[in-house]
Phi, psi and omega in degrees: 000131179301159161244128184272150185287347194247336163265002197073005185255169167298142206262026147273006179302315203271112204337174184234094167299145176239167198224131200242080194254115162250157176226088146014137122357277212189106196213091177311151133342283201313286186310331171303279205308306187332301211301290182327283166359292193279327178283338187258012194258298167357283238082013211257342174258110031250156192250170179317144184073334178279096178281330186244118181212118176222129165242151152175177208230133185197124190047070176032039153252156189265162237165105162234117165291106152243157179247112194248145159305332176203173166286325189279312219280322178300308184290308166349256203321318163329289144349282171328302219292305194328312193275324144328296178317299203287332195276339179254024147083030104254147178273133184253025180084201178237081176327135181274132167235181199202144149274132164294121188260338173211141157263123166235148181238141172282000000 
């Protein structure tokens, strides 16, 4: 059984993060920024559980990765995100999700 190096306990101890890869349609920089914008004009940015947040663009779709403390905390946020998405006009698919078996941090 693993252990984390900085607390000890075992990483079956530990709640189970999940890692969130979505890939767009079609998602301009511009509709990205809004989206950000408007969730931190909320107050909804950064929300409860999201440890991880990466945008960026490859092989030329745009692309955001997160890592949530949970599943329930992701559908939470989820609720919130959807009715913004839909209003600067993306659709983001259906997100690949994965349960995480190791984090490691510097």
């Amino acid at each position: 059984m693993a252990t984390t190096p900085t607390s000890g306990t075992t990483m079956d101890d530990r709640a189970t993060s999940i890692l969130v890869r979505f890939t767009p349609g079609s998602v301009t920089t511009e509709q990205y920024d809004e989206t950000i914008q408007r969730l931190e004009k909320s107050g909804d940015w950064l929300p409860e559980g999201l440890e991880f947040h990466v945008a960026f663009e490859s092989g030329g779709k745009f692309r955001v990765s997160e890592i949530w403390d949970s599943q329930a905390q992701f559908d939470a946020f989820g609720k919130r995100l959807m009715p913004i998405l839909e209003d600067v006009g993306i659709d983001p698919g259906a997100p690949e999700m994965v349960e995480i078996h190791n984090l490691i941090r510097r």
